[in-house]
PyMOL Python script that loads the backbone (N, CA, C, O; Angstrom):
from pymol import cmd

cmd.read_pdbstr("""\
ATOM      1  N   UNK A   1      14.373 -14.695  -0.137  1.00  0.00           N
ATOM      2  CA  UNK A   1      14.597 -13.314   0.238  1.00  0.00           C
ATOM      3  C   UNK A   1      14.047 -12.348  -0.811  1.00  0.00           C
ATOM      4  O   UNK A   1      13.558 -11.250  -0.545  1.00  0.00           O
ATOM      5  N   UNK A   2      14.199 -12.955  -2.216  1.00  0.00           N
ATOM      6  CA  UNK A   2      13.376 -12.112  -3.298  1.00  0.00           C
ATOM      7  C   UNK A   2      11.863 -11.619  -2.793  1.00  0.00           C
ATOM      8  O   UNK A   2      11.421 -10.519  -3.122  1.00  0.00           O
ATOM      9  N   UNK A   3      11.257 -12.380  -2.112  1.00  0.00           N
ATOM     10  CA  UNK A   3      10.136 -12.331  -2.023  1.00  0.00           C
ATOM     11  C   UNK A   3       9.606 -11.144  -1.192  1.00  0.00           C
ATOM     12  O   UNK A   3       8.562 -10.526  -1.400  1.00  0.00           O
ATOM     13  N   UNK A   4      10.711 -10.889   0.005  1.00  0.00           N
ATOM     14  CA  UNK A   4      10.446  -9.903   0.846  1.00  0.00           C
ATOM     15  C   UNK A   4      10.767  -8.509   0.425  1.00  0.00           C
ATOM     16  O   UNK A   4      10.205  -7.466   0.758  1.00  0.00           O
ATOM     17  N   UNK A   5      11.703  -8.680  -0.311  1.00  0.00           N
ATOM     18  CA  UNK A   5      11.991  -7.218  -1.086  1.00  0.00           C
ATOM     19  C   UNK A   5      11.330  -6.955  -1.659  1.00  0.00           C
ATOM     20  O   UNK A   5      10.943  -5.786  -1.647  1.00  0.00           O
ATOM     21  N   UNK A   6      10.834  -7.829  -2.455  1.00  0.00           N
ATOM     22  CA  UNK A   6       9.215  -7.517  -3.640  1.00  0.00           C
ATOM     23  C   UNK A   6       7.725  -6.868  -3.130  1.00  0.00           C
ATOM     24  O   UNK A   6       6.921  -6.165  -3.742  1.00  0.00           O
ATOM     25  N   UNK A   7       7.701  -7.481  -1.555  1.00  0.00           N
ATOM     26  CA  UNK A   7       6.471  -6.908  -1.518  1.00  0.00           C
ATOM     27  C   UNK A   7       7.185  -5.660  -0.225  1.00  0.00           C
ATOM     28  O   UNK A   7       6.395  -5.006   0.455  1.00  0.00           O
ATOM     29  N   UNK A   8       8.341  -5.533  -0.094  1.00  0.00           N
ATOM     30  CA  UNK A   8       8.822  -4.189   0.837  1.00  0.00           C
ATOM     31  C   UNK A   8       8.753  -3.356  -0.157  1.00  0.00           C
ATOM     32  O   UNK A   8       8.316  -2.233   0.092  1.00  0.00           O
ATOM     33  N   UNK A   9       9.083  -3.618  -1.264  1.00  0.00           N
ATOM     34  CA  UNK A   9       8.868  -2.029  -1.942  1.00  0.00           C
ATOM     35  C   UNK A   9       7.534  -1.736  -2.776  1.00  0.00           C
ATOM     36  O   UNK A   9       7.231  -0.572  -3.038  1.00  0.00           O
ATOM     37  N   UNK A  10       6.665  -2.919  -3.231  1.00  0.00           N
ATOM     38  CA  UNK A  10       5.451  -3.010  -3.479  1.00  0.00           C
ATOM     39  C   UNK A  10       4.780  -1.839  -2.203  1.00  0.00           C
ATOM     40  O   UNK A  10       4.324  -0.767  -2.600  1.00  0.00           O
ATOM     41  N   UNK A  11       4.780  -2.147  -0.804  1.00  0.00           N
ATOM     42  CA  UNK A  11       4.292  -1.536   0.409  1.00  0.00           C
ATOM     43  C   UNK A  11       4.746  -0.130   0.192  1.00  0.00           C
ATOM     44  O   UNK A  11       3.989   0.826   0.360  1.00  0.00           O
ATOM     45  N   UNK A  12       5.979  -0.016  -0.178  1.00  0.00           N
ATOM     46  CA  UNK A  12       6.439   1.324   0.549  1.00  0.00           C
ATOM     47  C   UNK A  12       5.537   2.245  -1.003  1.00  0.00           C
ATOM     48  O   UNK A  12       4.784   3.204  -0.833  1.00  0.00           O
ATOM     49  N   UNK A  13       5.883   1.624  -2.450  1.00  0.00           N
ATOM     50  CA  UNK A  13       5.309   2.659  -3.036  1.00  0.00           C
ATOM     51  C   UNK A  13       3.671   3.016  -3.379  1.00  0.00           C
ATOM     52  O   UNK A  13       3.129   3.972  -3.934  1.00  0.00           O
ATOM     53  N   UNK A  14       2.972   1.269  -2.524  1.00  0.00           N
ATOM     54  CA  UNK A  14       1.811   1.610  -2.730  1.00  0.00           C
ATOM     55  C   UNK A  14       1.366   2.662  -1.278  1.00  0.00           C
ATOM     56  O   UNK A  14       0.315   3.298  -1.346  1.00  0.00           O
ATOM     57  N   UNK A  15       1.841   2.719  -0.599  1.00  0.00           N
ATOM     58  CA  UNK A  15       2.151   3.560   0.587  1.00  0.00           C
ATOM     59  C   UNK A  15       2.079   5.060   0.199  1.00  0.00           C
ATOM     60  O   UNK A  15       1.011   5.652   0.351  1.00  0.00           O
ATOM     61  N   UNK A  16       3.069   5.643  -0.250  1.00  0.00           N
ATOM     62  CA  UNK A  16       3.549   6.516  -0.893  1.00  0.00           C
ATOM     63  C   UNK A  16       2.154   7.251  -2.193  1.00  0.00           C
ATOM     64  O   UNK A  16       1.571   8.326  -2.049  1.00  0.00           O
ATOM     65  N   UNK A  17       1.979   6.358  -3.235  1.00  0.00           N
ATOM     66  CA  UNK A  17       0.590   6.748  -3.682  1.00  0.00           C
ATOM     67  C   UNK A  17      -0.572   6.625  -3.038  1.00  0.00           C
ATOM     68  O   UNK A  17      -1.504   7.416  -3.184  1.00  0.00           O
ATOM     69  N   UNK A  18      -0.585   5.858  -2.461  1.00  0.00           N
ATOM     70  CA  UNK A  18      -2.062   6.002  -1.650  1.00  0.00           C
ATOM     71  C   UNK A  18      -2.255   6.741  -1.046  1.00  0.00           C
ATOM     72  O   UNK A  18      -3.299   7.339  -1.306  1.00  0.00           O
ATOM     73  N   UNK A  19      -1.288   7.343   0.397  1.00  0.00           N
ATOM     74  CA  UNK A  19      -1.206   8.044   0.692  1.00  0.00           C
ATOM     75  C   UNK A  19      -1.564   9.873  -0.290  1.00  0.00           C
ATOM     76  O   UNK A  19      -2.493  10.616   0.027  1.00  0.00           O
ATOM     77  N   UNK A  20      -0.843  10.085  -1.103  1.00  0.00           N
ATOM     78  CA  UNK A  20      -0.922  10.808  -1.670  1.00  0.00           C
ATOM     79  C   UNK A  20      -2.462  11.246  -2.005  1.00  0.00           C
ATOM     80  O   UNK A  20      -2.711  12.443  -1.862  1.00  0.00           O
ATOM     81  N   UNK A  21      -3.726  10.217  -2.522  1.00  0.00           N
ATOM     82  CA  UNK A  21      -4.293   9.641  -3.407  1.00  0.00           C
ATOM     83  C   UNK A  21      -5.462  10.094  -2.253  1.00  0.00           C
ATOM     84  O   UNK A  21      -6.420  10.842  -2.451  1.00  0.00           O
ATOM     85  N   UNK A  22      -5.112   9.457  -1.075  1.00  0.00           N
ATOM     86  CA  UNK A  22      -6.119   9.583   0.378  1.00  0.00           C
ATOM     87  C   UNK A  22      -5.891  11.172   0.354  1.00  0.00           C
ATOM     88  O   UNK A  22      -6.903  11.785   0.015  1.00  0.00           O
ATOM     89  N   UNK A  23      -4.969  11.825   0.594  1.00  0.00           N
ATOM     90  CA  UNK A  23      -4.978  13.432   1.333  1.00  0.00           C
ATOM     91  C   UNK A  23      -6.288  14.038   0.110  1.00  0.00           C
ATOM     92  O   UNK A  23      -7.386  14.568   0.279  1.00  0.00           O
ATOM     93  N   UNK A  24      -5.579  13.678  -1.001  1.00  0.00           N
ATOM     94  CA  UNK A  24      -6.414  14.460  -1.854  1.00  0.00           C
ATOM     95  C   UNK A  24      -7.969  13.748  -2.005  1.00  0.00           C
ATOM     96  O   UNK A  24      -8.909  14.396  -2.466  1.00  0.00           O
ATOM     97  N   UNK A  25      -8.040  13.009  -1.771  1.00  0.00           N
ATOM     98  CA  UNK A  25      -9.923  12.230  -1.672  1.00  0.00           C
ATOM     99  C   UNK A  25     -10.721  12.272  -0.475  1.00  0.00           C
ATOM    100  O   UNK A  25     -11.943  12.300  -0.327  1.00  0.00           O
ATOM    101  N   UNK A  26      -9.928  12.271   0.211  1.00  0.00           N
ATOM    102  CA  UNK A  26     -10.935  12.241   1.436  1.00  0.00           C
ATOM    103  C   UNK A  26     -11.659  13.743   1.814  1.00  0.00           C
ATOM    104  O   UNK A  26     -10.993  14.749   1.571  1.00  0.00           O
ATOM    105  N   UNK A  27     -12.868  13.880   2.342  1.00  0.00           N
ATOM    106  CA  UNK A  27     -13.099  15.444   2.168  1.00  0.00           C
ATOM    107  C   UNK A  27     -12.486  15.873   3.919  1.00  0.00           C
ATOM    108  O   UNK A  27     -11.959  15.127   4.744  1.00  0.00           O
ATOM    109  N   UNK A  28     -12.778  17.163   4.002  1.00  0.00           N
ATOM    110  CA  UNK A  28     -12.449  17.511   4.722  1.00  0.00           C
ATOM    111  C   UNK A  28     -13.295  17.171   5.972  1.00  0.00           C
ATOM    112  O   UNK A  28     -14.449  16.745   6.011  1.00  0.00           O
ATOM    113  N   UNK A  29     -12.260  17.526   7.205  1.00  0.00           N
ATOM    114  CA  UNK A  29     -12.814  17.310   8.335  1.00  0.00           C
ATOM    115  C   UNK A  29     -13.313  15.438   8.677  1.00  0.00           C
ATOM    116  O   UNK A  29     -13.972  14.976   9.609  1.00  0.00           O
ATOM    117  N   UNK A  30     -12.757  14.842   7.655  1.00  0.00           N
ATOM    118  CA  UNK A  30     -12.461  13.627   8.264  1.00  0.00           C
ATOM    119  C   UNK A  30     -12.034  13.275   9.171  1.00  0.00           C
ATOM    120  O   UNK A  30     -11.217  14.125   9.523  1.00  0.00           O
ATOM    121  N   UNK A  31     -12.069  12.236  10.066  1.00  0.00           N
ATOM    122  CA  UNK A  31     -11.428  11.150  11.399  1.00  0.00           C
ATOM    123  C   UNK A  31     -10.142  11.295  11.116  1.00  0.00           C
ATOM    124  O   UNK A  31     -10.002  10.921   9.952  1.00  0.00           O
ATOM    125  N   UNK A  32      -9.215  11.609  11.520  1.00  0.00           N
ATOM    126  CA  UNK A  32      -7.952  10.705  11.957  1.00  0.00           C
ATOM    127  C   UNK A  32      -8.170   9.208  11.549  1.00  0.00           C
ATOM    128  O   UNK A  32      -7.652   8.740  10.535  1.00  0.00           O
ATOM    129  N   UNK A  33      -8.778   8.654  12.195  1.00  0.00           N
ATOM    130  CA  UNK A  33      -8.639   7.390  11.833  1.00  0.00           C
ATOM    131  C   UNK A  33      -8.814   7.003  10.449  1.00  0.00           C
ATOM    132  O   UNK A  33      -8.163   6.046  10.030  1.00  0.00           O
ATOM    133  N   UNK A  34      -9.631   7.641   9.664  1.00  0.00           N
ATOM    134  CA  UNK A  34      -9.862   7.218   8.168  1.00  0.00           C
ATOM    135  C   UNK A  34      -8.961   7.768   7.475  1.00  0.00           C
ATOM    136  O   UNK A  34      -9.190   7.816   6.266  1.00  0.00           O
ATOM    137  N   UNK A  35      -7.507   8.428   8.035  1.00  0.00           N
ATOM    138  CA  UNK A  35      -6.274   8.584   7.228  1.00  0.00           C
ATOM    139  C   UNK A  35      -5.112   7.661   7.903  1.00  0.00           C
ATOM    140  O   UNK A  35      -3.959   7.588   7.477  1.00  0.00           O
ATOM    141  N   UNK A  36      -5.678   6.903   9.143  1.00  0.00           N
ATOM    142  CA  UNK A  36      -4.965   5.769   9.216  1.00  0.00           C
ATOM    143  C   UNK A  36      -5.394   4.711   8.390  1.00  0.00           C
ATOM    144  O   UNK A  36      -4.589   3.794   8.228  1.00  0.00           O
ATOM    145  N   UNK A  37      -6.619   4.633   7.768  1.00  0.00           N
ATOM    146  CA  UNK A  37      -7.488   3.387   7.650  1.00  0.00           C
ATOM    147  C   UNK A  37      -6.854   3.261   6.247  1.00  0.00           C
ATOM    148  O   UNK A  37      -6.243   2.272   5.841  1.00  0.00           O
ATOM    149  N   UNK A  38      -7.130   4.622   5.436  1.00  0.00           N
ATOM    150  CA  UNK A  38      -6.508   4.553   4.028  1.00  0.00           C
ATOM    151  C   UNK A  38      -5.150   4.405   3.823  1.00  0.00           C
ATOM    152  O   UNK A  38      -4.823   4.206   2.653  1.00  0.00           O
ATOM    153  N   UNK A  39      -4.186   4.454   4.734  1.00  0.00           N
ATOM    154  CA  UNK A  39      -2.808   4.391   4.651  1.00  0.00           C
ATOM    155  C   UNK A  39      -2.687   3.093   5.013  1.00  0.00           C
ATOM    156  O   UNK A  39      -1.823   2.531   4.339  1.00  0.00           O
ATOM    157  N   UNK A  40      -3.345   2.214   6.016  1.00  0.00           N
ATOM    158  CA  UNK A  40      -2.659   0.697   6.090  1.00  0.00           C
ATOM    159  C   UNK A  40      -3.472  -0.330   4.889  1.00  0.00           C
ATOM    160  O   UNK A  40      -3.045  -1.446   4.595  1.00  0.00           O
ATOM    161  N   UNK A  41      -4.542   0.208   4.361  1.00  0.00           N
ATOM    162  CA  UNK A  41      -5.275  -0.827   3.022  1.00  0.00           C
ATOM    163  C   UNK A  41      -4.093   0.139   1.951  1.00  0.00           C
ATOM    164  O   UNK A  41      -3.088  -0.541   1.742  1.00  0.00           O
ATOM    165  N   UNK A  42      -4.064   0.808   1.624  1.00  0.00           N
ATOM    166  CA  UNK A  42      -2.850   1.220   0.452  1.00  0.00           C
ATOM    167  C   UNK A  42      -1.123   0.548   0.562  1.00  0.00           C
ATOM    168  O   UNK A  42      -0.313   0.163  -0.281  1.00  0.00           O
ATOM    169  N   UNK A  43      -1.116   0.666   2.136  1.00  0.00           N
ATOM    170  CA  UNK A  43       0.137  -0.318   2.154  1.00  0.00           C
ATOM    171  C   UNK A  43       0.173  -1.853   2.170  1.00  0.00           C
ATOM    172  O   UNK A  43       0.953  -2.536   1.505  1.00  0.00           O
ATOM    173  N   UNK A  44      -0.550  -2.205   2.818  1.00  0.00           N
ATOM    174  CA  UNK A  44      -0.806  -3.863   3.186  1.00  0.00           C
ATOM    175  C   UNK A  44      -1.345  -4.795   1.531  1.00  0.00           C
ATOM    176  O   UNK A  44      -1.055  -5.863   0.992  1.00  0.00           O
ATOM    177  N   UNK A  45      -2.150  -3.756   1.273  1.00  0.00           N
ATOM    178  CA  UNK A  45      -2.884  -4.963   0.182  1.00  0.00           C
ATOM    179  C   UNK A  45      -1.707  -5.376  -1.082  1.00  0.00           C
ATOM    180  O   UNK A  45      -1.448  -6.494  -1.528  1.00  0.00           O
ATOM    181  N   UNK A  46      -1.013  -3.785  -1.531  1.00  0.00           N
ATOM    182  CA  UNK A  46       0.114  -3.940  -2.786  1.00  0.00           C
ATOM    183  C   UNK A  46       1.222  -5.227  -1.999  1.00  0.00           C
ATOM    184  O   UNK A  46       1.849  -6.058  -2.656  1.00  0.00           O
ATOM    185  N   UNK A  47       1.243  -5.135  -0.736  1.00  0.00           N
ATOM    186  CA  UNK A  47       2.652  -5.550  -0.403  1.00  0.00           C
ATOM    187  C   UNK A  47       1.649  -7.367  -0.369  1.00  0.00           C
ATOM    188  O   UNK A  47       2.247  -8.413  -0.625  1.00  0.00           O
ATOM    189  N   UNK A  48       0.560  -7.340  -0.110  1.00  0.00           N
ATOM    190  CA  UNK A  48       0.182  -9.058  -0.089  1.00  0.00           C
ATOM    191  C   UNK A  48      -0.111  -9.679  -1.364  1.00  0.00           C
ATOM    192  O   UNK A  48       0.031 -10.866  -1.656  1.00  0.00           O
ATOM    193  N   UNK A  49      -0.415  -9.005  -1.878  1.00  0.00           N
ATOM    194  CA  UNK A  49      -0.472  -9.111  -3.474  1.00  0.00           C
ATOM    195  C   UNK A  49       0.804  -9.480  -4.053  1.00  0.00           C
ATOM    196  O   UNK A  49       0.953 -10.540  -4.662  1.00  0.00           O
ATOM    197  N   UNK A  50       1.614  -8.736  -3.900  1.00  0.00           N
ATOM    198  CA  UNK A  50       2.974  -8.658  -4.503  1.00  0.00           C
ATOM    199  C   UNK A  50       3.676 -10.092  -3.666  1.00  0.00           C
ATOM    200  O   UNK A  50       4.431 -10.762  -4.370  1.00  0.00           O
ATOM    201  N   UNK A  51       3.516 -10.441  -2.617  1.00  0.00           N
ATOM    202  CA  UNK A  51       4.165 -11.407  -1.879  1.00  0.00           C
ATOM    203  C   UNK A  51       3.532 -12.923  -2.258  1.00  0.00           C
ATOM    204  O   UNK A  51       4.316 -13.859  -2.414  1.00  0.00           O
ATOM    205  N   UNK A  52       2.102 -13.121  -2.396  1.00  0.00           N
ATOM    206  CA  UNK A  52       1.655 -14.042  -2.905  1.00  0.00           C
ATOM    207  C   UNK A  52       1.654 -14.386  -4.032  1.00  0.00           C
ATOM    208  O   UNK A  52       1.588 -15.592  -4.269  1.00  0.00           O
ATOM    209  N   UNK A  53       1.730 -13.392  -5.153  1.00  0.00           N
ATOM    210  CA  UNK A  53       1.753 -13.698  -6.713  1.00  0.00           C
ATOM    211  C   UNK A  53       3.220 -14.706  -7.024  1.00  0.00           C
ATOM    212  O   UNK A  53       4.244 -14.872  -6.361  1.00  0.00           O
ATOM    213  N   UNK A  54       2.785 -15.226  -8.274  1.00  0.00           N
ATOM    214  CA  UNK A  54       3.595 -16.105  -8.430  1.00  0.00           C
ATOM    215  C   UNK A  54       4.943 -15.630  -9.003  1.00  0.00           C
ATOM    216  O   UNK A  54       4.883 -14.504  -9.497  1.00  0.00           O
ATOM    217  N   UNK A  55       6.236 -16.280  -9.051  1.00  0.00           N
ATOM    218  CA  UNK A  55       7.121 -15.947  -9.334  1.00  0.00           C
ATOM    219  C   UNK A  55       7.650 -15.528 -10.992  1.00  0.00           C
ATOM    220  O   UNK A  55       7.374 -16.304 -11.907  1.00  0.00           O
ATOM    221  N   UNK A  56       8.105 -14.769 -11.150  1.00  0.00           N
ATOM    222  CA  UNK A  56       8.152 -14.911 -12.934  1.00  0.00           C
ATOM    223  C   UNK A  56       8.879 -16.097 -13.502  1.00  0.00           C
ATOM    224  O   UNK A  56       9.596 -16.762 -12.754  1.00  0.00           O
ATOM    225  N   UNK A  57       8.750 -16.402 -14.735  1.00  0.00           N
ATOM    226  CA  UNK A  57       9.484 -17.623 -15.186  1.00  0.00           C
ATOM    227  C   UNK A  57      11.004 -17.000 -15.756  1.00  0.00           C
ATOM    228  O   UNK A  57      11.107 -15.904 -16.307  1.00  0.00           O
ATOM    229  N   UNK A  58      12.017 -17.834 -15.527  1.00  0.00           N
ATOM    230  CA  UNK A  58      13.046 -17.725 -15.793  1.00  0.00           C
ATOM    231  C   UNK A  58      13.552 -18.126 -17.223  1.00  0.00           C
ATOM    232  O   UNK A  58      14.740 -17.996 -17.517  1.00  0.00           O
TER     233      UNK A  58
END
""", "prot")
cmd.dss("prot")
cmd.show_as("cartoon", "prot")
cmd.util.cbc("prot")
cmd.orient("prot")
């Protein structure tokens, strides 16, 4: 269950900056879609990253 919490909040805050990170980079008059595109690679990748990496040592 550690594992899912790790990359739920990995998602939500790489979410959260990316997001942020996209409004301000992208120029104007962009797609719609390329502020969906930047919001699911800012969420998905922190949260697969974070879910596959290995566990810390105890």
């Amino acid at each position: 269950m550690k594992t899912y919490s790790k990359a739920i909040g990995a998602a939500i805050g790489g979410g959260l900056a990316g997001t942020g990170v996209s409004i301000a980079a992208l120029p104007e008059g962009s797609p719609w879609y390329a502020y969906v595109l930047m919001a699911l690679v800012t969420t998905a990748v922190p949260a697969l990253i974070t879910y596959f990496a290995p566990q810390n040592a105890k």
